[in-house]
N, C-alpha and C positions, 0 to 999 in steps of 0.2 A: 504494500500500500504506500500509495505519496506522502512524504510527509508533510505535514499542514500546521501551521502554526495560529490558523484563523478559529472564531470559534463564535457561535452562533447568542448573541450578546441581547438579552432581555433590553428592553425599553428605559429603565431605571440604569444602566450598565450604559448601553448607549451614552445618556446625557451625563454619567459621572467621568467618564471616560473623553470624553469630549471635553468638559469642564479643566479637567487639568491640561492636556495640550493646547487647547486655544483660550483663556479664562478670559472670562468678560464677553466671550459671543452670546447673542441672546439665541437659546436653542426651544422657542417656542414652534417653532416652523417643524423642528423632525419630533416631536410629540405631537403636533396635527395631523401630518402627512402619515406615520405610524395609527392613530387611531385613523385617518381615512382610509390609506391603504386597507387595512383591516379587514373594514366595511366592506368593500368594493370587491374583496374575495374572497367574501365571506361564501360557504359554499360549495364551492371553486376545488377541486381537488387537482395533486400531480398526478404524475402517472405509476408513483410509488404507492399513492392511495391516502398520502398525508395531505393538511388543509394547505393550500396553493400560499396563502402568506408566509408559511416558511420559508419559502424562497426568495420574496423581496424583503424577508428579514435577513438572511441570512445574506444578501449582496451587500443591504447596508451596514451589517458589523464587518465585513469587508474593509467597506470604506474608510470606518471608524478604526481598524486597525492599523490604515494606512495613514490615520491621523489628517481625513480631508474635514471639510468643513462643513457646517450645517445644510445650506441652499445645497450640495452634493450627496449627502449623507437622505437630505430629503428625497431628491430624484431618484436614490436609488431605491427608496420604499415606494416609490409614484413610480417606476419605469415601466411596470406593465400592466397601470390602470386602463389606460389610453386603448391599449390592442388587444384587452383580455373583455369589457366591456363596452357593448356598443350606446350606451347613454353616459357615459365620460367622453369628454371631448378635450381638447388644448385647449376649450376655450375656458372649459370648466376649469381645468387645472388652474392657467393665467389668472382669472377671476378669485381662488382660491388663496393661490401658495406664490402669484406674482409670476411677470416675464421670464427673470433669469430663469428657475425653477421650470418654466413652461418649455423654455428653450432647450434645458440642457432631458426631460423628458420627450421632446420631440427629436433629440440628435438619437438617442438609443430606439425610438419606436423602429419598428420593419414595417416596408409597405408591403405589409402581406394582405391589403384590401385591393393591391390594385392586380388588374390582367396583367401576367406575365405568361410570355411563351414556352418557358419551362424556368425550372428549379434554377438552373444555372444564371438565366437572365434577372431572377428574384435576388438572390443570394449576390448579385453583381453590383444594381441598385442598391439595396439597401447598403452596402458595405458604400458604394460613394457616397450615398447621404450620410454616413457617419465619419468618413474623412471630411467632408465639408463641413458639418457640425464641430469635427475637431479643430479644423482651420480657424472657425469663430471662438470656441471652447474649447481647451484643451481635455476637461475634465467628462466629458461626453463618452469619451474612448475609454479612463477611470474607471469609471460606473460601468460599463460594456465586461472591461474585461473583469469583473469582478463577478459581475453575471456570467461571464461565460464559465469563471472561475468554476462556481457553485452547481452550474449544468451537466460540468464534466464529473464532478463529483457524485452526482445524481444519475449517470450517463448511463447507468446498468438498467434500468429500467425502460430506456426507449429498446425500442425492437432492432435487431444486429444491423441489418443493413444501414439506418440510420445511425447507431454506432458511430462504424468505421466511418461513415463522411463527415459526422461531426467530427470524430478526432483530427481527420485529415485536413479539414478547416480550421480547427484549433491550430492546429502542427503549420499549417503554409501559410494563414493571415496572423492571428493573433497572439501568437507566442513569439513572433519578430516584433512586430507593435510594441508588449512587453519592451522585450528587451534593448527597443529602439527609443523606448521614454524610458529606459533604467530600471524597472519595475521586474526585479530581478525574482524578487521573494513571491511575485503571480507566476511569473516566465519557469522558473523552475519548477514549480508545481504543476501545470496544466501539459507542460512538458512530459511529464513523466506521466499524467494519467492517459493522455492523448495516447503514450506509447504500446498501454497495456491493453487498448485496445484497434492497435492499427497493426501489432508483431506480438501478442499475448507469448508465445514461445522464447521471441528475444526480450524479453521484460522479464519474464521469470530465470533464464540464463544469467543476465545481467547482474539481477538478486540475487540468482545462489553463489554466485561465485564471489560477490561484494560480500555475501555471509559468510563464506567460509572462511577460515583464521580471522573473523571479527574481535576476537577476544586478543589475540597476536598483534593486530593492528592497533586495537586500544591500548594495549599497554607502549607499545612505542610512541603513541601520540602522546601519553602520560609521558615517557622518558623525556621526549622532545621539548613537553611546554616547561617539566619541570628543572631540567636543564637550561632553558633560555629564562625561565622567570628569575633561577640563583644568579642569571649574568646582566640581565638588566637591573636587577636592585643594585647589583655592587657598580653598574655604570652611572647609579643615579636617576634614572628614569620612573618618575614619580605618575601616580593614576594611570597605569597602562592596564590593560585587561588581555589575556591567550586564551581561545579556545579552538578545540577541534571543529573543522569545517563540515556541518552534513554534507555526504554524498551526494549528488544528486544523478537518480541514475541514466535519466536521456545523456546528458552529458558522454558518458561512460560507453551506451550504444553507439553514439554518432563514431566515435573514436574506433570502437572493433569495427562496425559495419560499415560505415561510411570511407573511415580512413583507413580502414585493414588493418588496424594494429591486433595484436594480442595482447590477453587483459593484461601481463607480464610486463608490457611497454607502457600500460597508462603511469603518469606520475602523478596525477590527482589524486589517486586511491586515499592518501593519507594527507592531509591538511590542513595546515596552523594557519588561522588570521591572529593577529596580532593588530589591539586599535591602543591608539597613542593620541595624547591631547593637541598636537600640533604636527609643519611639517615637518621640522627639522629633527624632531625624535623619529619620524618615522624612518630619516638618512640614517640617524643614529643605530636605531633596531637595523636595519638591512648591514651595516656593516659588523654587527654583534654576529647574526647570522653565518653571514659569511667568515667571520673568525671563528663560527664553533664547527664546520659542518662544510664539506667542499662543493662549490658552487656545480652545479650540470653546466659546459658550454653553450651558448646559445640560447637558454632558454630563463636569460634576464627581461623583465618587461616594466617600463617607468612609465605609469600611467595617471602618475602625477602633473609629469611635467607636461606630458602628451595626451593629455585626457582622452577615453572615448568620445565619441561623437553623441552618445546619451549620455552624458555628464559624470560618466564611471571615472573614480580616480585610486588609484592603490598603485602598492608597490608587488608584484609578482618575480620570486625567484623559488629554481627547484633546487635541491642539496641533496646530497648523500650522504648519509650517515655511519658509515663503516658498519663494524660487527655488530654496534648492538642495535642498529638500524639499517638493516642490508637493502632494507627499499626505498629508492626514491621520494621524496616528500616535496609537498609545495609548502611556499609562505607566504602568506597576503599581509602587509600591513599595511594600514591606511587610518586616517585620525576619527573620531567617533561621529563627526560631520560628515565627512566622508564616507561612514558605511550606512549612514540614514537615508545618503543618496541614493548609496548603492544597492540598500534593500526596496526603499519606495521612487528612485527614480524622480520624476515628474515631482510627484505627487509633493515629495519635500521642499518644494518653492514655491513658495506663496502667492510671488506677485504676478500668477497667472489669473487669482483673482479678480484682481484688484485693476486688471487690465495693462500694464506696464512691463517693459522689458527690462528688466536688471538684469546683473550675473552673469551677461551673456547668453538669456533661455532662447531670445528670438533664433541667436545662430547655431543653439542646439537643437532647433526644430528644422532646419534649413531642409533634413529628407521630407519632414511633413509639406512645406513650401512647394520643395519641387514636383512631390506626387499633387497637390493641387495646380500645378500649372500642366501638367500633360494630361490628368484625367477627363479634362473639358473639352481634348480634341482625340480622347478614344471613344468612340460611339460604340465600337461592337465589345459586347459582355464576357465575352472570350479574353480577349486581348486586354482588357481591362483588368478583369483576375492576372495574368497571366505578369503582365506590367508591374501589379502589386508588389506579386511573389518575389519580382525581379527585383524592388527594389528595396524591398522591405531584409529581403536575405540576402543579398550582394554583402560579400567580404568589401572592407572600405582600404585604402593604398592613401597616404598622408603624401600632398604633395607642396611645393613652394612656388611662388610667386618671386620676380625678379630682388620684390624688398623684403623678403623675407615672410612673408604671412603665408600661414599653414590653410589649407585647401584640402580636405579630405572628401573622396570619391569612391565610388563602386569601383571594384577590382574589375581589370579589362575597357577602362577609358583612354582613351585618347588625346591627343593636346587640341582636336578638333573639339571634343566633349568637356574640356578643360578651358577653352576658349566662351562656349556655352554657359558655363559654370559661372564666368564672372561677369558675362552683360550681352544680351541676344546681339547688340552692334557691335561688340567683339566678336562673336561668333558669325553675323552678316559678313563682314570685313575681313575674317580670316584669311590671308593669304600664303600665311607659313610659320611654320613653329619652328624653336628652338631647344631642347632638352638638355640640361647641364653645359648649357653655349655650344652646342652644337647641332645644326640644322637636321633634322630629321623629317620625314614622311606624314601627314598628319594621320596617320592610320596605326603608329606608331603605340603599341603598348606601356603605360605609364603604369612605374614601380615605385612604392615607399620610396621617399629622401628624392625624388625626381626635383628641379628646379626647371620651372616651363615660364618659356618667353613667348607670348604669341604675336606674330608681326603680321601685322593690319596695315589696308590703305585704303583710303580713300574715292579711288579707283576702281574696286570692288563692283563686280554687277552684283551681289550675292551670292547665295550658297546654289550649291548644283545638286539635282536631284539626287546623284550616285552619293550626294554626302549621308543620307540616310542608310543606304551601308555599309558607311564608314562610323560612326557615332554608335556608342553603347547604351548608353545613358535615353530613359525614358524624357529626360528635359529637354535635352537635346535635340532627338526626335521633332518632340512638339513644336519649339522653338523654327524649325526648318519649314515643319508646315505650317505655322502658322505665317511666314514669311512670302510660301508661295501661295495660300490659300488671300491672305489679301493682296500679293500681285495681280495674280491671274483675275482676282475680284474684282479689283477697278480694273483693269482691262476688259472685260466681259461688262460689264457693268456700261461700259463709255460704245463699247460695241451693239451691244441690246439697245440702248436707246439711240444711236442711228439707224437699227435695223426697222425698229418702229414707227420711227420719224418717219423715212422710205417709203413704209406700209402705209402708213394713214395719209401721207400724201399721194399715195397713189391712189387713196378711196375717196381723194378729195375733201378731207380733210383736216383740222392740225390735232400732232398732241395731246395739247394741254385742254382740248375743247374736251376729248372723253377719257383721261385719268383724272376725272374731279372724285372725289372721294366716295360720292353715293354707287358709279359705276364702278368701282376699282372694289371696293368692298368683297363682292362674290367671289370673286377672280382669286386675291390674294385669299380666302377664308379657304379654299376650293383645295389649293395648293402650298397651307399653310407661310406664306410669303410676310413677313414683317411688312415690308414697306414695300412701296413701288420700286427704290433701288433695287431690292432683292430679285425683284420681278423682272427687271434690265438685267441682272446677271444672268438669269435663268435664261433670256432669250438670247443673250450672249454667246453663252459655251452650247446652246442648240438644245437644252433642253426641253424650249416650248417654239414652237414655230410663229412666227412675230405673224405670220396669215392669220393665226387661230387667237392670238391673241386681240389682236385689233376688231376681228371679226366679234369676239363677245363681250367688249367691248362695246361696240356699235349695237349691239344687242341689248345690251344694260342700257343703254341710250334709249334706245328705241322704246325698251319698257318702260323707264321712269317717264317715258312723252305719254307713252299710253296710258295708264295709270292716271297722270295727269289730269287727262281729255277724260278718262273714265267716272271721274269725278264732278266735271262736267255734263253729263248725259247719258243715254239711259244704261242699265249692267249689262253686258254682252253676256250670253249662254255660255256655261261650263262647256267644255271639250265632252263627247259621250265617253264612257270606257268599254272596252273592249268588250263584248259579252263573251265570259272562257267555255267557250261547249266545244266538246269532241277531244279528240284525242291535239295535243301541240304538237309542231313539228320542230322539232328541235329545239325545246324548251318555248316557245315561240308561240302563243296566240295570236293569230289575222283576223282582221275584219274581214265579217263575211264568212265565218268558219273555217273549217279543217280542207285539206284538201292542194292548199297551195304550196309552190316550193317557196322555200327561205333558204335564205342564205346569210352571211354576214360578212358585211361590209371586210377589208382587209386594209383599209385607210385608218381605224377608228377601234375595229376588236372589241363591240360591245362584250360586257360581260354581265351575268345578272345583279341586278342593283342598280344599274346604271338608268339613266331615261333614254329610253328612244324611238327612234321614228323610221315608219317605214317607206319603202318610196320603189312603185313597178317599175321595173325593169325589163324590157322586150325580150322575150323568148329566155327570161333568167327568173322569173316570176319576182318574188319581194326580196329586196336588201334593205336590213337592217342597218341601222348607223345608229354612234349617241346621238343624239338632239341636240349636241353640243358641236359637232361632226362639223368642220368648214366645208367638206362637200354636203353635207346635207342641208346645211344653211344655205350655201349657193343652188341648190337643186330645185326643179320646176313644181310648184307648188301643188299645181292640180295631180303628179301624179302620188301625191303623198296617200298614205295608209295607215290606219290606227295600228298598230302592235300594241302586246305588253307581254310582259313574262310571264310562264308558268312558275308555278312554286320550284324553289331552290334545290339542286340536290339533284336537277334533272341530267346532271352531263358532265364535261367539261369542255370552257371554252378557253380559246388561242387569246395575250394580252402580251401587249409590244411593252419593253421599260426600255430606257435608253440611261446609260452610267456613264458619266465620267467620272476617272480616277486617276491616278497615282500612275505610272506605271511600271511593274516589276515582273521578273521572270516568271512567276505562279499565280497570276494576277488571275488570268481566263480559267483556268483549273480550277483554282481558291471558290472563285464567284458561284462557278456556273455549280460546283459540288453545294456549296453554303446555300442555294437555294434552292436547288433539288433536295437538301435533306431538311426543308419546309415545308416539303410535301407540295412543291409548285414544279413538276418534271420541266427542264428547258426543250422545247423542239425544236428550238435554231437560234441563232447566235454567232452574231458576227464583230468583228474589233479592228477598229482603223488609230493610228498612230497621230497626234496631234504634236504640235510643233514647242511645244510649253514643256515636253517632257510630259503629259497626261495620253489617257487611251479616251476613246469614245468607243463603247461597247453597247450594240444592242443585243438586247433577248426575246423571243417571245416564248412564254410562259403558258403552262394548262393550270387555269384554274376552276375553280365553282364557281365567286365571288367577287363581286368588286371588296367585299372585307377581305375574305385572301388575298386580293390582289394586294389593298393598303398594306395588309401588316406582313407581306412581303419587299415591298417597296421600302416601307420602316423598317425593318432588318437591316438595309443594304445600304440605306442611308445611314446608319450607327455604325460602319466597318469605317474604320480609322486609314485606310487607303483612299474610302469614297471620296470624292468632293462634293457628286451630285446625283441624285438619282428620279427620276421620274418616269410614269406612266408614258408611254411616248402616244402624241395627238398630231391629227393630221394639222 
């Protein structure tokens, strides 16, 4: 079993326990939120069969062990009023227990109210809306993992399959997160329970062989502290504290399994921390050390002077102790501020409350920064886990700046990605790097102690498509597209609105007479378009054909004139509908009954959902078109025909999308697979090479529905390659 140092804290325990760490907060807010929570699940049972408020008890002694503060300590007893209850709302919460409180209960809710396309795209959302809530509050993620803490401990009780993917979600998001805010004393725990249920066989190996000579092992640990404690009294060293280091057994796995060692080769096995009031006793103790006991080569570590990137600081070295300690041993000293970080991470600075950057916290979050600057240009749910992973576990390489300022990065960056690193117009402008003064490649592998110059000019057209892969780093990525996503933008942009101009003078007449807001309304709602710019980009890169666009357009004109007039004089007759007898032909009711051929237009690809309109055709009987269809709006009025669809489910029809993208080696593969395993089969598809370094790719697709169609189209627009994606219209 893990060991756990947390412990499930009555209401009275709660507020005495809080009362000494923080004296003088007024804690009337977590005795409310305690007796609401309560209420709210009362009832409520887990799936162990206990009353479901043990659980948002037991996150918030969590909290309370972590020594956070009231408004936090409250949210974690409110964290799943909201999503366990559908008469609690945010609003109620806010109204109750106040905004911050409301906020930091909305950054942990999951949207598991809303349609997702499966589990993975659920689990995707909800993990960005909790990095975005950390971006605002750090303490969001706090609370989360405290929860997740006490789920895994509970974890026997979900059904196996469930299990394993929780742990393996434990294991790839939130136990990096831990240990990326410091939060050493959750990370270690959830570690080891994740483990017992993702390699049950390697978790108990791990144990027995940690068991066996325990008693061996204890007494050398005793020899060790007792030995170093008779040498620090006679050096003088006043209020120091040694003790033996729990095990922690993921740790111990990673190392057999991961790294291939035999447990023979771990040096952890046995281990002295040693905490001291200050730093200079801590140089003190390391050289005691090393005068009782001979240092292992190589395996000194000053993470003092070099802190982690989560604000971890201590002294690490390994020794060997001759005969009466034949096994390697490690020694952690660090001062007693130092190991409050190092058990609660984050959670031991205050002034994340308070709103203010002291201490340097802003630039220990710089990974949380850079994962919110690239996750707003990964759309697909995939790539977005997958990005996490990357950079939440990326080993980090400490690099230099010309003046000396330390730059730590994901192991496997670049001076390309290092150029990134310190300002996106550095990285525009790159035009060569230098590595310990001398000119290198920018593709070039950046190792610890590296000193990078990156030479910039002015001259610079920007970055080239191929720099994407060249650059490691998820920031970096982003930074490039975003570069050429607003190039190529105002260029498409200043293109569409000549294309239309063109168009509407050729129909005689201007512009600005029909994008007045009443007509442009449908149009942009139709094709979710912010503004009219957006709609000049769209007709730009060829998305929407500037005919089709002006045409409904002139349409929206023409209604708001009629409407008008209709106002004026008397109501014109509804349209008749269709009467549906007989059998349909091809999902397809005619006026006039069964019997006639139909066809469907291949300008337009009605599919069902859509409005549309029929129109005889000579010796072809009826084609379909949308209603929307620029040849059907041009087409001869008298030979028009009522249609309407049969009920849904009847078939499947042909639907054109046209992509622009990115372009890379596996681009057409990647796509046409990602949408066929949507259950939309491709039956043709083609790709022409644009001059921006982008592809223009059409498909036409077998679907039911115009809602399949959308929320295939919405797929492909969220793929972090895409630029564009649309329905394609005559």
């Amino acid at each position: 079993m893990a060991h756990s140092k947390f412990e499930c804290l009555t209401l009275e325990e709660m507020i005495g326990r809080m009362q000494q760490y923080n004296p003088g907060e007024s804690l009337a807010v977590v005795e409310k939120a305690f007796h609401f929570a309560q209420q709210a699940h009362d009832g409520q049972l887990r799936k162990s069969g206990e009353p479901y408020f043990i659980h948002p008890q037991n996150v918030a002694s969590i909290l309370v062990e972590i020594m956070l503060d009231g408004p936090t300590v409250a949210a974690g007893l409110l964290h799943d009023t909201v999503e366990d209850n559908d008469d609690i709302t945010l609003d109620i919460i806010e109204k109750e227990f106040g905004r911050e409180i409301m906020e930091l209960v909305d950054g942990v809710t999951k949207l598991g109210r809303l349609n997702f396309t499966d589990r993975e795209e659920q689990q995707a959302e909800s993990l960005r809306k909790m990095i975005l809530a950390m971006g605002r509050d750090i303490r969001v993620v706090l609370i989360k993992l405290a929860d997740r803490l006490h789920n895994m401990r509970t974890l026997g009780f979900q059904p196996a399959e469930r299990q394993v993917a929780i742990a393996h979600e434990t294991l790839d998001i939130y136990a990096p997160i831990a240990h990326r805010l410091g939060v050493y004393t959750i990370k270690q725990e959830i570690e080891d329970l994740a483990l017992r249920y993702i390699d049950p066989e390697g978790y108990r190996e791990v144990a027995h062989k940690v068991g066996i000579k325990r008693v061996e092992r204890e007494q050398q640990i005793q020899t060790i502290i007792s030995t170093l404690r008779d040498k620090l009294d006679e050096m003088g060293i006043k209020n120091f504290e040694i003790e033996g280091r729990p095990k922690h057994l993921y740790s111990i796995y990673r190392k057999m399994v991961i790294q291939n060692r035999h447990f023979e080769q771990i040096y952890d096995l046995i281990a002295i921390r040693v905490l001291v009031e200050n730093i200079p006793d801590c140089y003190s103790v390391l050289g005691a050390v090393h005068t009782l006991w001979n240092q292992v080569p190589g395996r000194f570590k000053d993470y003092i002077s070099v802190p982690k990137n989560n604000m971890y600081q201590s002294l690490h070295t390994t020794l060997i102790g001759g005969r009466s300690i034949p096994t390697p041993f490690e020694v952690q000293v660090r001062t007693y501020e130092m190991h409050r970080v190092a058990e609660y991470g984050i959670a031991a600075h205050w002034n994340y409350k308070e709103g203010v950057s002291g201490g340097g916290l802003d630039k220990k979050l710089y990974w949380l920064r850079q994962i919110l600057d690239w996750q707003s240009e990964t759309r697909d749910s995939k790539e977005f886990i997958d990005g996490l992973r990357t950079d939440l576990f990326s080993e980090e390489v400490f690099l230099f700046t010309p003046k000396g300022d330390i730059i730590n990065m994901q192991r496997g960056a670049t001076p390309l990605d290092f150029a990134y690193r310190i300002h996106s117009q550095v990285g525009n402008a790159c035009v060569g790097a230098k590595v310990n003064g001398k000119m290198v490649p920018i593709d070039t592998e950046l190792v610890t102690g590296d000193r990078v110059e990156i030479m910039t000019s002015s001259a610079s057209k920007g970055p080239s498509m191929d720099w994407l892969n060249v650059v490691k780093t998820q920031q970096a990525k982003a930074k490039i597209r975003q570069f050429f996503k607003r190039e190529l933008h105002g260029e498409n942009v200043q293109k569409g609105r000549e294309m239309l101009e063109r168009e509407a003078k050729r129909r005689g007449v201007k512009l600005g007479e029909i994008t007045k807001a009443e007509y442009l309304e449908p149009l942009l709602k139709k094709y979710a378009f912010t503004d009219l710019e957006t709609l000049f980009g769209a007709v730009g890169f060829g998305g929407l054909p500037s005919i089709y666009v002006i045409s409904r357009l002139l349409e929206e004109q023409k209604r708001e004139t009629e409407q008008e007039n209709v106002k004026k004089g008397p109501t014109l007759p509804e349209p008749k509908e269709v009467l549906k007898q007989g059998k349909p032909t091809h999902g397809i009711y005619v006026e006039g009954g069964p019997g006639m051929l139909v066809r469907f237009a291949h300008c337009c690809n009605p599919v069902p959902g859509d409005e549309i309109v029929g129109y005889v055709t000579r010796g072809r009987g009826v084609t379909v078109h949308k209603s929307d269809c620029v040849n059907a709006i041009n087409s001869e009025p008298e030979r028009a025909i009522q249609v309407s669809w049969a009920d849904e489910g009847t078939g499947t029809f042909n639907a054109a999308v046209r992509i622009v993208a990115y372009d890379h080696p596996s681009l057409l593969g990647e796509i046409t697979v990602f949408v066929s395993d949507m259950g939309a089969p491709v039956t043709a598809v083609s790709m022409r090479s644009n001059k921006n370094g982008t592809v223009t790719i059409h498909m036409v697709l077998q679907v039911t529905s115009k809602e399949q169609l959308r929320q295939a189209v919405t797929r492909i627009q969220k793929r972090s390659d895409v630029l564009e994606a649309f329905r394609s219209v005559s």
